[in-house]
C-alpha positions as CSV (number, residue, x, y, z in Angstrom):
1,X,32.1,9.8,5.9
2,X,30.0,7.1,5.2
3,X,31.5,3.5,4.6
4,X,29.6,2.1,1.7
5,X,28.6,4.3,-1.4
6,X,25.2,5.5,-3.0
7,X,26.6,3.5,-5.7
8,X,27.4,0.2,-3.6
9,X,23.5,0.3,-1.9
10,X,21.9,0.5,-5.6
11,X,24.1,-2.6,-6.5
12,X,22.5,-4.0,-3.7
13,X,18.8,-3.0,-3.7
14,X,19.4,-4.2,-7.8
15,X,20.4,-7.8,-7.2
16,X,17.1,-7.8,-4.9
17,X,14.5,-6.4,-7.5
18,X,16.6,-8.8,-10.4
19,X,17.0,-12.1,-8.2
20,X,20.8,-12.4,-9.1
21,X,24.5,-11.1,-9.7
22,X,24.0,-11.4,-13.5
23,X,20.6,-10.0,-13.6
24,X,21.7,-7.2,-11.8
25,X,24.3,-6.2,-14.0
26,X,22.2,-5.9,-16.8
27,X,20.0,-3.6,-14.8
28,X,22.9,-1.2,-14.2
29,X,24.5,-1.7,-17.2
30,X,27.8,-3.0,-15.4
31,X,29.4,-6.7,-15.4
32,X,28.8,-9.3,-13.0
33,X,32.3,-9.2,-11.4
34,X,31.7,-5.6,-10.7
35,X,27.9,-6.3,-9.0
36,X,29.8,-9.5,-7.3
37,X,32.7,-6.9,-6.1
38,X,30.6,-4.1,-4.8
39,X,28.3,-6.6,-2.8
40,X,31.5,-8.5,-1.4
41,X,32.7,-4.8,-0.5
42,X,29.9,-3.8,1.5
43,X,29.6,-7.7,3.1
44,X,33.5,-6.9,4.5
45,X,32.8,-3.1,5.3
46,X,29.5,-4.3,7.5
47,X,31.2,-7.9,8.7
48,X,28.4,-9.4,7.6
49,X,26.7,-11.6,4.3
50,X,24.0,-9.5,2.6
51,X,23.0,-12.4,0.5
52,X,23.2,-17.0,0.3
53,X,23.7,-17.9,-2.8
54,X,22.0,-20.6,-3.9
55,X,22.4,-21.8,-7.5
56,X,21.9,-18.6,-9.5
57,X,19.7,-16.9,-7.2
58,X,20.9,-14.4,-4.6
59,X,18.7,-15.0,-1.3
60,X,18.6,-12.0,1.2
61,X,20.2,-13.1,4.9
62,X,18.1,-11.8,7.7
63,X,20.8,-9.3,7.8
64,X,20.1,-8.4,4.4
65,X,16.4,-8.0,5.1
66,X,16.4,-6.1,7.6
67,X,18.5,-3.2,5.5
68,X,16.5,-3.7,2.3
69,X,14.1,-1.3,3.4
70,X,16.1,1.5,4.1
71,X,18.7,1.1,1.2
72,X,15.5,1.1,-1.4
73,X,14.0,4.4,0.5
74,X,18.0,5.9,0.2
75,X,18.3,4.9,-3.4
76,X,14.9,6.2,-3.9
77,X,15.8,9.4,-2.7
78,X,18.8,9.6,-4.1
79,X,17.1,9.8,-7.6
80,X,14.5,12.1,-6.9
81,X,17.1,14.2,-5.7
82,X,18.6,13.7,-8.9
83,X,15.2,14.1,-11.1
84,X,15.0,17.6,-8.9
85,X,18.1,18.9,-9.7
86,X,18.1,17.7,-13.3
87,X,14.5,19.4,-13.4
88,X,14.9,22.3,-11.5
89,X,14.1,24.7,-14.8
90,X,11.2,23.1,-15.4
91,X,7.7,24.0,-13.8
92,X,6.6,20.0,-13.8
93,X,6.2,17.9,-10.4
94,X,5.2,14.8,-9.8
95,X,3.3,13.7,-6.8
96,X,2.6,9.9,-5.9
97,X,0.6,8.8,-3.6
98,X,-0.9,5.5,-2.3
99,X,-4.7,5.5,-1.3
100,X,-6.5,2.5,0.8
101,X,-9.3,1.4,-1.4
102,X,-11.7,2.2,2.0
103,X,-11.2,5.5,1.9
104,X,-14.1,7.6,0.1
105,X,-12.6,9.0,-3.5
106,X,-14.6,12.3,-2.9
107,X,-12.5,12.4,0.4
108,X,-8.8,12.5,-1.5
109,X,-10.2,14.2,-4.8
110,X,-11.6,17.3,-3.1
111,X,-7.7,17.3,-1.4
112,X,-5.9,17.3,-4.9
113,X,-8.3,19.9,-6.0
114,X,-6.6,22.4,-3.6
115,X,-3.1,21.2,-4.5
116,X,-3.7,21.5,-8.1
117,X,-5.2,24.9,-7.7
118,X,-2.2,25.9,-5.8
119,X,0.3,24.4,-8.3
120,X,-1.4,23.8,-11.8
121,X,2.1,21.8,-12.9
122,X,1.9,19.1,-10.8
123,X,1.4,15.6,-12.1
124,X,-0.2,13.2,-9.7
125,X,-0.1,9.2,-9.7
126,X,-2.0,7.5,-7.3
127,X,-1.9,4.0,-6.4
128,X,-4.7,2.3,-4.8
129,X,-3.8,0.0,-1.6
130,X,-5.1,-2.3,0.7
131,X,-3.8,-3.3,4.1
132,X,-0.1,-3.6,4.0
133,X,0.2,-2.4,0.5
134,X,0.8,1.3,1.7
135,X,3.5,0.6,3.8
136,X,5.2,-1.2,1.4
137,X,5.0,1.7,-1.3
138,X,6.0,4.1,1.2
139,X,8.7,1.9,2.5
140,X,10.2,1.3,-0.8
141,X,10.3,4.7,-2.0
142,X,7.4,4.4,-4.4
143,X,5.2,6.8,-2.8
144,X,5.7,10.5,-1.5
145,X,2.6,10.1,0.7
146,X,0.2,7.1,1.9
147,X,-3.2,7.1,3.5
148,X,-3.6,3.5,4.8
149,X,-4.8,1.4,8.1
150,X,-1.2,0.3,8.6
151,X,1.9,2.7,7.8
152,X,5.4,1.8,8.8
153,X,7.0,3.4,12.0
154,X,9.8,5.9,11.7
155,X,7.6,8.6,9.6
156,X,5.8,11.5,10.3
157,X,1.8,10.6,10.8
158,X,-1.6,11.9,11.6
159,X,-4.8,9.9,12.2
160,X,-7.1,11.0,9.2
161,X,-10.3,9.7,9.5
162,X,-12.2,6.1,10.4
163,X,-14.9,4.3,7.9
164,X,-17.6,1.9,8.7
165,X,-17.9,-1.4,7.0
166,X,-21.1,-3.4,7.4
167,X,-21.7,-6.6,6.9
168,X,-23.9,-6.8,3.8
169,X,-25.8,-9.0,1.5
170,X,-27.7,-9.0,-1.8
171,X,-31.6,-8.7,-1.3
172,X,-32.0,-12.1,-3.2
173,X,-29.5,-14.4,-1.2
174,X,-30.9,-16.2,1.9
175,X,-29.6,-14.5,4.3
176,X,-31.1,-11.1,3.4
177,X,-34.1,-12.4,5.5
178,X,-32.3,-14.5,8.3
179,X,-32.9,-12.6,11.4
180,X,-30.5,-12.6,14.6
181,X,-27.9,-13.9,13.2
182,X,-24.6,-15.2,15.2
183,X,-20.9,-14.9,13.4
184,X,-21.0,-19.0,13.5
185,X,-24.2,-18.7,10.8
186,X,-21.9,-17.1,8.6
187,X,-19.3,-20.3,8.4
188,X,-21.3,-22.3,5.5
189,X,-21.9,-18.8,3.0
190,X,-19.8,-17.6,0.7
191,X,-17.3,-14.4,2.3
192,X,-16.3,-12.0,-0.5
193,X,-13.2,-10.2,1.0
194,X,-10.6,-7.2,0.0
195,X,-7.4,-9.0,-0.4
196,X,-4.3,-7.8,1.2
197,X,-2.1,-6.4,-1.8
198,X,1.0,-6.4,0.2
199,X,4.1,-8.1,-1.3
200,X,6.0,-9.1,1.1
201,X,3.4,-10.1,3.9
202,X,-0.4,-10.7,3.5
203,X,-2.4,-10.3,6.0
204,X,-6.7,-10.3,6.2
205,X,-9.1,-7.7,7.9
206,X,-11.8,-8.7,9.3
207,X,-13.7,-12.2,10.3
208,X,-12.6,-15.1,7.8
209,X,-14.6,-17.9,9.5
210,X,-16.0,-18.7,6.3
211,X,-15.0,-21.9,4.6
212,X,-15.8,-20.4,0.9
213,X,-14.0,-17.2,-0.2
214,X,-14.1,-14.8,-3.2
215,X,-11.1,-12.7,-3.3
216,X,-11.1,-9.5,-5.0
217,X,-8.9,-6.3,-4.8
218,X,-10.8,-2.8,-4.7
219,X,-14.0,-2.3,-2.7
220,X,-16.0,-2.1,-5.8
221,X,-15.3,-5.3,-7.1
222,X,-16.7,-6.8,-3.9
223,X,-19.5,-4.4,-3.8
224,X,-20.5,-6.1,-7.3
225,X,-19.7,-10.1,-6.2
226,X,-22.3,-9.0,-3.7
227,X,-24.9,-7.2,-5.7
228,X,-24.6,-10.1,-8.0
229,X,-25.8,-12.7,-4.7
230,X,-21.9,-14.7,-4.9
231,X,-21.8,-14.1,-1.0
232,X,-21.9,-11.7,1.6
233,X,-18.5,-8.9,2.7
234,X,-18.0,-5.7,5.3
235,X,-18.1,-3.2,2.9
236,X,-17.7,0.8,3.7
237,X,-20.4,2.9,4.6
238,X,-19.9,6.0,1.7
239,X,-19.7,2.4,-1.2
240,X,-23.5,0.8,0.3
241,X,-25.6,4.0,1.1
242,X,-27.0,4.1,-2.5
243,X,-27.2,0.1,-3.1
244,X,-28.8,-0.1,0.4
245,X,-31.5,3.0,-0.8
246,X,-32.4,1.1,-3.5
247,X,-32.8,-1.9,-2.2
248,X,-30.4,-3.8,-4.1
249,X,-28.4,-4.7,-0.8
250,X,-29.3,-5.1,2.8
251,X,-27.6,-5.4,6.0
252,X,-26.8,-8.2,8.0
253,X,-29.1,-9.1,11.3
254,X,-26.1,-9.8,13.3
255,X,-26.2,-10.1,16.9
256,X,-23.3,-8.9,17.5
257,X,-19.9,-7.6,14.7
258,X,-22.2,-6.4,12.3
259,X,-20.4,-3.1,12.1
260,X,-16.4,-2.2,12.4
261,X,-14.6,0.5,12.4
262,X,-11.4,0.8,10.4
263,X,-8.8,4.3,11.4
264,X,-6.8,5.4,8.5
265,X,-4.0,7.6,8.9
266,X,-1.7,9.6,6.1
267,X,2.1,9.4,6.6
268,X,4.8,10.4,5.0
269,X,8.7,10.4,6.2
270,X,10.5,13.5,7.2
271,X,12.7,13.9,4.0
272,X,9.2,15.5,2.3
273,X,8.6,17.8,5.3
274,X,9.2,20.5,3.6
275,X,8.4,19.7,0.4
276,X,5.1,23.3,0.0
277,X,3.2,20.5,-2.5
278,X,3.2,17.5,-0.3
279,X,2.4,20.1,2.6
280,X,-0.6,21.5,0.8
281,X,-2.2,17.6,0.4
282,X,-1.5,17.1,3.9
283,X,-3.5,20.2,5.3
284,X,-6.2,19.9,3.0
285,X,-6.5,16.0,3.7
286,X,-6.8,16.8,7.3
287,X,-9.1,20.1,7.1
């Protein structure tokens, strides 16, 4: 028999996503001294302090943090277990999915044509994602399925495919013609990179010895800083070949890094196993 209650975790995981006690209890329609008393309940059943208050915010311990993300997945299960059951009459699905912005759309949308096919009710959402972004939304519970470059461990995963990003450049800026080029030329021209959408930790892909940056988030938006001559990026093979055809774009004379290869992989944990939909994506993703 488990110690602390569904009910005690989404107490929890709510004074988290709110920032405090008060907050919280807004959130779940209950008072603050029943949010304060649930939390204090679990703190005693565990022996330890889930949160420090300090002022009127409710900071997580390390403690804390290091449960968040299983208590959001449980509570996230929890109510899709709940939306089944309340749903179980009805023919709708929903299917959510987080997609790295490298990955080629023809790649995923050929995939949902199968699913579709196979079950006409289903409602999709997809999220795009970059970097540690797909974890997160897989982590959290947001997500049925990710495609990403880094997926969290404890889930069922298969490597999917790789893409190549080149460095590239519009035909008009200086460098287009600049021949032999060492990674230490690149330092004083403007770097257009795919930010990182991750909450919780951002991290960057890539080479970033540049001193000027323009951040964007989706490939296409760099593929345009580019084509418009703000600065040069490593952008994916499937996004270039027609830019690069018609002579809008070219690639970089590097020496040596001019290419990299980035491996995707698809994930999901084992409670959607046996979900047939999520089973259909997955076999037509990786056939």
């Amino acid at each position: 028999m488990s110690k602390v209650s569904l009910e005690q975790w989404k107490m929890f995981v709510a004074v988290v996503e709110a920032g405090g006690f008060a907050q919280a209890g807004e959130m779940l329609f209950k008072t603050q001294p029943t949010i304060s008393h649930g939390i204090h309940k679990i703190e005693q059943l565990l022996g330890k302090d889930l949160f420090n208050i300090q002022g009127r915010k409710a900071m997580l311990t390390p403690f804390g943090q290091s449960l968040l993300p299983q208590a959001k997945l449980l509570v996230s299960q929890a109510q899709h277990l709940e939306d089944q059951a309340i749903s179980f009459n009805q023919p709708a699905r929903q299917l959510r999915l987080a997609v790295d912005v490298l990955l080629p759309p023809t790649y995923w949308h050929a995939a949902l044509q199968q699913v579709l096919r196979a079950y006409p009710q289903t409602n999709v959402k997809v999220q795009q994602s970059s970097l540690s972004r797909a974890a997160e939304l897989l982590e959290d519970g947001h997500v049925d399925l990710a495609i990403g470059s880094r997926l969290p461990a404890q889930i069922i995963s298969y490597p999917l495919t790789s893409v190549q990003l080149w460095a590239v450049v519009s035909n008009e800026h200086k460098l287009a013609t600049s021949k032999d080029l060492k990674l230490d030329d690149l330092t004083c021209h403007r770097q257009i990179v795919i930010s990182d959408m991750g909450l919780r930790q951002n991290t960057n892909s890539g080479w970033l010895g540049s001193t000027q940056r323009l951040s964007v988030y989706d490939a296409q938006a760099a593929l345009a800083a580019v084509t418009s001559g703000l600065g040069y990026a490593w952008l994916p093979d499937w996004l270039i070949s027609l830019p690069l055809k018609n002579g809008e774009l070219s690639k970089l004379s590097l020496q040596d890094g001019g290419c990299r290869q980035v491996a995707l992989q698809l994930g999901y944990y084992p409670t959607y196993q046996d979900d047939p939909v999520l089973q259909t994506l997955r076999d037509a993703l990786l056939n």
